[in-house]
N, C-alpha and C positions, 0 to 999 in steps of 0.2 A: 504494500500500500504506500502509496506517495501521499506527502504532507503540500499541500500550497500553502506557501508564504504571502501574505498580502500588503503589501505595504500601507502603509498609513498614513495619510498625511499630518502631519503635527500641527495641531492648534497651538500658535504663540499669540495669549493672553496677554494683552498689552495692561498694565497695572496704571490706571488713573489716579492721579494724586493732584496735592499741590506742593508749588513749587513752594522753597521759602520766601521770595519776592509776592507772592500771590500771598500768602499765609498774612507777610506783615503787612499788607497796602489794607486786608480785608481787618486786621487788629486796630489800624490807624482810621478806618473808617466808623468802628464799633466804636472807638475813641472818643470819636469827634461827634457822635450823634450824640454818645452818652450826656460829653459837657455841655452840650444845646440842650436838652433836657431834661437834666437832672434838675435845674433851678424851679424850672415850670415843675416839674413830679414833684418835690422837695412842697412847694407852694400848692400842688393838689393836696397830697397827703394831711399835710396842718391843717385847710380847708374841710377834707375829710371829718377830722378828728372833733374840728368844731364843733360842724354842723350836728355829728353823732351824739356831742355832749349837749348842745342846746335843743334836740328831739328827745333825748332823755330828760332832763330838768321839766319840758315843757310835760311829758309825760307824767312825769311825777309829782307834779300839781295836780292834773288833772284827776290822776287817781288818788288823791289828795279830795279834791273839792267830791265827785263822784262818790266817796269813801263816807263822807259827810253827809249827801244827802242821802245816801241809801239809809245808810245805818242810824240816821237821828240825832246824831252825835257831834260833841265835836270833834276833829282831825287838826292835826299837828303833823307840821311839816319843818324840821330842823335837823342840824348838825349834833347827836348826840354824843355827848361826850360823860359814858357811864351810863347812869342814869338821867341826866341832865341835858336839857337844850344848852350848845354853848353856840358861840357867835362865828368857830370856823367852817365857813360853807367848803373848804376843798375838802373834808373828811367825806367819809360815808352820811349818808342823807337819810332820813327816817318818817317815814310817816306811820302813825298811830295812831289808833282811834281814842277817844278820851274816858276814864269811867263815869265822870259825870259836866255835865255843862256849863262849870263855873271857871272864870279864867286863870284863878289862882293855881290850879292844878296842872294846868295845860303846858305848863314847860317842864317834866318831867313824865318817865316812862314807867310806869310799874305793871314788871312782865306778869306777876298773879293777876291783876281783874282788865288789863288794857291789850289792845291786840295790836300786834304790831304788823302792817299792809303790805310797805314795799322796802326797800331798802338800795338806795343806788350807790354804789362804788365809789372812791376816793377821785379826785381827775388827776390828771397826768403830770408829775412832778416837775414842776417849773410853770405851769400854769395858772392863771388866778382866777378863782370864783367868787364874787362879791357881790352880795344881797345888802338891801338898804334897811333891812330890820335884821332883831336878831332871832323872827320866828316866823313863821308863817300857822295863823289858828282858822281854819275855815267853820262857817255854822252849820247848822242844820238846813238852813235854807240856800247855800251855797256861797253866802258873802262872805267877806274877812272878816273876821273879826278882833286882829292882831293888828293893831295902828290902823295906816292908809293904805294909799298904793304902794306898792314894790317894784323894785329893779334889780333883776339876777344881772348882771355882767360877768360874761365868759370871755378871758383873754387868754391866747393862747403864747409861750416864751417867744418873744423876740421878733413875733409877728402883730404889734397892736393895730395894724390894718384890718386883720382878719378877725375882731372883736365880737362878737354878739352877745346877744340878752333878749332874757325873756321879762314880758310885764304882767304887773298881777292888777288889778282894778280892786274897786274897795268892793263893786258889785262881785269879786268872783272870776271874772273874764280874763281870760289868760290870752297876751298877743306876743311873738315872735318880732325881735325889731326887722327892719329892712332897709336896704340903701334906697333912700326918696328922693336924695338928690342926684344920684350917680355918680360920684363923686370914688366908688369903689369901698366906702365905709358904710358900717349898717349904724341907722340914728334911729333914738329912741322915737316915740309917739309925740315927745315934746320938741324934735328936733335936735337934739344935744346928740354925738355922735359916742355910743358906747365907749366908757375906759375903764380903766379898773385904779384907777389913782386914785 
């Protein structure tokens, strides 16, 4: 028996790559978008961070005041420190229902007969939270009951362009500031441009 041999022709696989001219021109490219960039992303992000913390604040008034009418009660909305309302709004935030409707009680928490609702998180260190009382007491009927109107100011480090605040009315009524003049800064309802000084 005879064997045939076949020849074969050889497949030579050309191997695709980059050169290292090509490698650094596409490194110097990635480079130079990043530095165009970065400043705008840098200035989305804080923007971000804001808006996230004055949707929370505004949230938690409202289940704040909601927390009020439902239950009959009064609700307390402050920085506790202990037991105790104290005056630093960058801490953890609390709101509680009250055991009874007299105001002398309403700035302290007593976990046996008070229920405590929500509880928002400390903000972001180097940040400033600055409320113009040092409580928030809503009624039964949905009004303040804790002084007058209020002004939360949320300033974020080193960007006070990017400023907000929310407002509280004596009725109850919670508003978000907004830039009315365009000017790129958000102003209160009376016009005055959010700071935290």
């Amino acid at each position: 028996m005879s064997k045939l041999y076949m020849n074969k022709p050889q497949n030579k696989k050309l191997i695709k790559g980059f050169t290292i001219v090509e490698l650094l021109v596409g490194i110097a490219i990635i480079g130079i978008l990043t530095a165009i960039a970065s400043p705008s992303l840098s200035q989305f992000m804080v923007q971000s961070r804001v808006d996230n913390e004055v949707s929370e604040i505004h949230r938690l008034i409202l289940a704040a005041r909601s927390s009020a009418i439902n239950s009959g009660r009064n609700v307390t909305l402050c920085p506790l420190s202990g037991t105790t309302c104290s005056a630093n709004w960058q801490n953890e935030l609390s709101v509680f229902i009250n055991s009874d409707n007299t105001l002398a009680n309403n700035n302290s928490f007593v976990s046996a007969n008070e229920e405590l609702i929500k509880v928002k998180g400390k903000i972001n260190t180097g940040d400033k939270l600055q409320f113009s009382q040092n409580l928030i007491i809503f009624a039964p009927t949905g009004r303040l009951i804790s002084g007058g109107n209020g002004n939360f100011s949320y300033c974020p480090k080193g960007n006070n362009d990017l400023s907000r605040g929310v407002e509280i009315s004596l009725s109850g009524r919670i508003y978000a500031t907004s830039d009315t003049d365009n000017d790129g800064k958000d102003e209160n309802r009376n016009g005055t441009e959010v700071n935290c000084s």
